[in-house]
N, C-alpha and C positions, 0 to 999 in steps of 0.2 A: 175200682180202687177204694171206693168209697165204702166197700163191704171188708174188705180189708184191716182198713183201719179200724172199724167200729170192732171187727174181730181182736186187732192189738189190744185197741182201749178195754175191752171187757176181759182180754186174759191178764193184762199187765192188770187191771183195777183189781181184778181180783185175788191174784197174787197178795199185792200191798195190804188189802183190806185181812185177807186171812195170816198174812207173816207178821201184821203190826198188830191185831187184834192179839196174833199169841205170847206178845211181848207183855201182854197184861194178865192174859192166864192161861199160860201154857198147856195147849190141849194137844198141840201135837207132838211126837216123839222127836228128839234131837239124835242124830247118828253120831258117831262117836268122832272126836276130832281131836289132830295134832294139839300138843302143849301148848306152843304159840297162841293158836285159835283160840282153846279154851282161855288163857289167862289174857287174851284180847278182851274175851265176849265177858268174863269176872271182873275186869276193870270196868267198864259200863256199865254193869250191875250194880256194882258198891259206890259205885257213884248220887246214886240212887235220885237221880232225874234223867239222866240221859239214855238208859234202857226204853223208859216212857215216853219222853220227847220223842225219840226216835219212833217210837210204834205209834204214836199220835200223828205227828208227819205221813205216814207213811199212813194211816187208815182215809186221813184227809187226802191225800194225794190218789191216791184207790178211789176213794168214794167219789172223787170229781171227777176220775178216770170212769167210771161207772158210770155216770150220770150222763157224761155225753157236754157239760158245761164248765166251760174253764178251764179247756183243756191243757193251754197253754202258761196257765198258773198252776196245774198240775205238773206238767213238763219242767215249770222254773221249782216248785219245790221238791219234786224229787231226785232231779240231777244230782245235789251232793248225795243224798242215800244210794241210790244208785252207784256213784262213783264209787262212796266206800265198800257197798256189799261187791263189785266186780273185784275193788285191789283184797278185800280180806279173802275172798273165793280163789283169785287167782295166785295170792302171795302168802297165804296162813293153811287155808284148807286145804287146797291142793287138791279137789277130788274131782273125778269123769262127771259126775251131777252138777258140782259147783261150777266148772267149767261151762257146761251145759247153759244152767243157769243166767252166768255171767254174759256169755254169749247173748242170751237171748234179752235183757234188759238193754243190754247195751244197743243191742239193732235195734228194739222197738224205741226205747227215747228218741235214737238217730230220727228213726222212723217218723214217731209221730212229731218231733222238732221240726222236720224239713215238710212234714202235709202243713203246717201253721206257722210256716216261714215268713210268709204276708203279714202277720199281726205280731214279727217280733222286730218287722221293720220299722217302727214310733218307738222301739225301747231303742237301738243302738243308733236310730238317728240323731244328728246333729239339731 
């Protein structure tokens, strides 16, 4: 099980670390997406901190997921990113990859939350 996991932690890290680093400079190609989507992902833009923020989270969240340390401070800040990319994949994009996608974040957080269930027992205890 324990190979497992380290397999999540390095495809989920890497993920994060290559989709947040592109939020700063775009090296890879965007496919093309419903109206909604796009004028989703242009409001975040013009915002012009929360494109960044988000791809800052998300390199940090990677990079700890990499490393093997903190995992479970990894798992507490990436759950809202997470949350958001599963609804904007599953309720904006709509597409067989996003889905894909969507699917697979959401079992690895599941995933790696319930291996590090033990050390989330001092946060919800009384």
């Amino acid at each position: 099980m324990h190979r497992v996991e380290v397999a999540i932690r390095w495809l989920m890290g890497a993920v994060f670390v290559l989709f947040g680093a592109s939020k700063f400079y775009p090296f890879m190609p965007t496919p093309p997406v419903p109206p909604a989507a796009s004028t989703f992902i242009a409001a975040l833009m013009t915002t012009g901190y929360m494109w960044p923020l988000v791809g800052l989270i998300e390199v940090i969240g990677g990079a700890l997921l990499l490393s093997g340390r903190f995992v479970p401070v990894s798992v507490a800040l990436l759950a809202p990113i997470i949350t958001n990319i599963v609804l904007y994949l599953l309720l904006l994009a709509k597409t067989g990859p996003g889905i894909v996608m969507a699917l697979f974040l959401t079992s690895s957080e599941l995933f790696l939350f319930w291996r590090y269930r033990q050390r989330w027992s001092t946060v919800v205890s009384a």
